[in-house]
N, C-alpha and C positions, 0 to 999 in steps of 0.2 A: 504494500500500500504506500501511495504517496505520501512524502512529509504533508502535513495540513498546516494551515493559518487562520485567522480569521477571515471572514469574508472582508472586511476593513482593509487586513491586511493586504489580502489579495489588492483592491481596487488601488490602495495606494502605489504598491508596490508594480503596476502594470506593465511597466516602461523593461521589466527583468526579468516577465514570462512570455510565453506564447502556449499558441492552441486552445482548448477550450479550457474554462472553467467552468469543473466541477463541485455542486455544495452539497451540502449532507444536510438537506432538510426537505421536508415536503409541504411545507410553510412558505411562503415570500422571506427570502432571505435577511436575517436582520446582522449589524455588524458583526456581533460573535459567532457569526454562521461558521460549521467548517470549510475549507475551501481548498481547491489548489487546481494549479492549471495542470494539464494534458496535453501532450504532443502525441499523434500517432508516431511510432516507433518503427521505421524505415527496416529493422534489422531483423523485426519480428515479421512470421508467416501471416496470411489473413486471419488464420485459427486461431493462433496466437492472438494476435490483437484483439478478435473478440472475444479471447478468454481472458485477458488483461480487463476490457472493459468489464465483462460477466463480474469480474470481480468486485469493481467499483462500484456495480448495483448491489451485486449482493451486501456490501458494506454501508447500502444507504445513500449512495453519489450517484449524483443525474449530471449529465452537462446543463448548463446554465446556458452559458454566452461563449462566443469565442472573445478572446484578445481584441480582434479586429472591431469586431461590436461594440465592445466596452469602450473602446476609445472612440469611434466614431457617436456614441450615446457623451460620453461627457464632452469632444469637441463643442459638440451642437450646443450642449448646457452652457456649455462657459462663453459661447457667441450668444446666449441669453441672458445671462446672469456674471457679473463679474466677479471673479473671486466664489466660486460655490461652495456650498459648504459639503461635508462628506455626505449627511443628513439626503440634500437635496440630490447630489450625487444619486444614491443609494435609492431615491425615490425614482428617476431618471431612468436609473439600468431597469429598478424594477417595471417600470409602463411599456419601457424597451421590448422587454421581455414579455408581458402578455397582449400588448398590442403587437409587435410587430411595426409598428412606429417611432418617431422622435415626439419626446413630451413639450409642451408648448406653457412658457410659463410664464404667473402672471407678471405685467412689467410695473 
């Protein structure tokens, strides 16, 4: 299993991961979610990889978002809002996430 962080973590930390992020909740993520990113693993077979994955559900990890998401969700925020807070952040990834949209905030 992957080293884990906080969800926080993770989002802060963006700029030092790639692939998807994985959380361990069945909840909307809140900071102290578990978290950690995923990269498919070039060295493993397909079986392999989906028994890597197999693994991360069986432990309660869903992908989330990828990397690329994440950041194009807070670019957008922070061409909205100057200086966001993680709070707002965190609000952001999440509408991300079940719309399938950018959140549009009030100004």
């Amino acid at each position: 299993m992957k080293n884990t962080v906080t969800f926080k973590q993770a989002i802060e930390d963006i700029e030092e991961n790639e692939g998807w992020l994985y959380c361990n909740t069945t909840e909307k993520p809140d900071e102290n979610s578990a978290a950690f990113f995923y990269k498919a693993d070039l060295e493993l077979s397909p079986a392999e990889e989906k028994e890597t994955r197999d693994e991360f559900k069986k432990s309660g990890f869903q992908p989330y978002l990828t990397k690329e998401d994440i950041e194009d969700v807070i670019f957008n925020l922070e061409e909205q809002v100057e200086n966001p807070t993680f709070n707002e952040k965190l609000k952001a990834i999440r509408y991300f996430h079940e719309n399938d949209a950018f959140i549009e905030m009030d100004k």
